[in-house]
N, C-alpha and C positions, 0 to 999 in steps of 0.2 A: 549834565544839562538835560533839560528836559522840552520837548518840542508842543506846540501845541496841536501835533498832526499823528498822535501817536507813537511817537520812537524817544528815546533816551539814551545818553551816550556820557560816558566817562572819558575825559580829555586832560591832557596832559600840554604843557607847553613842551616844544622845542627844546633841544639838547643844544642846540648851537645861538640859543638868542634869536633867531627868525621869527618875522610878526607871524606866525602861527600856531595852532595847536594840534593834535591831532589822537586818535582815541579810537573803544570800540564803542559798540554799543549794539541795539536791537530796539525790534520792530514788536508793538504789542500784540498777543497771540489775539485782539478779539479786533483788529484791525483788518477795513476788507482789502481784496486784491492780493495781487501775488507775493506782496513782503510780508504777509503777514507770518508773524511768529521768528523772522529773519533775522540775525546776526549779520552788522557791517562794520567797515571802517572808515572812520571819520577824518578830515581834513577842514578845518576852518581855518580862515588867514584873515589878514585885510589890505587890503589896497586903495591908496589913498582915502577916502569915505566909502567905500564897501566893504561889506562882507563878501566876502566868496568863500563857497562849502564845497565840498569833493565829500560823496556818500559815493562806496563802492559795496555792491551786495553781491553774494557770490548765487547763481542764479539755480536752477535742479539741475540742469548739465552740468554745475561744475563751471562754467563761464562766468564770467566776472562783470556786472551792469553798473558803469555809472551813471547817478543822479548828480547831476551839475545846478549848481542856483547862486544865484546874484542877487545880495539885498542891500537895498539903499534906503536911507532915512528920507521919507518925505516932511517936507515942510510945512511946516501947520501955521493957518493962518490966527490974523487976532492976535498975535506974538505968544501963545502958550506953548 
């Protein structure tokens, strides 16, 4: 998969059937801030009509930083 914010990640479903999937991937080396060029791991699920994503980056210490995010489909008017 591919993100519109710079990173890409390769995912796999679940070994047990669980609505998730989970995977590595990385961060692009010409991306500012401190993931750039980064390797993480990925968790996407869904819960009821969300998405929820679990990004963990392992940080220069060696410390592990989660990026936590919750997406939901908004409703578009006009019926489209």
């Amino acid at each position: 998969m591919t993100s519109n914010n710079g990173w890409s990640a390769t995912v796999r479903q679940s070994f047990q059937g669980k609505p998730f999937v989970a995977g590595k991937g990385i961060w692009e080396p010409n991306v500012t801030g401190v993931y750039r060029g980064k390797a993480f791991y990925l968790n996407l699920g869904m819960k009821d009509d969300k998405l929820l994503m679990l990004m963990t980056v392992p940080g220069q210490d060696g410390t592990l930083r989660n990026i936590k995010a919750i997406f939901e489909r908004e409703a578009r008017s006009g019926g489209a």
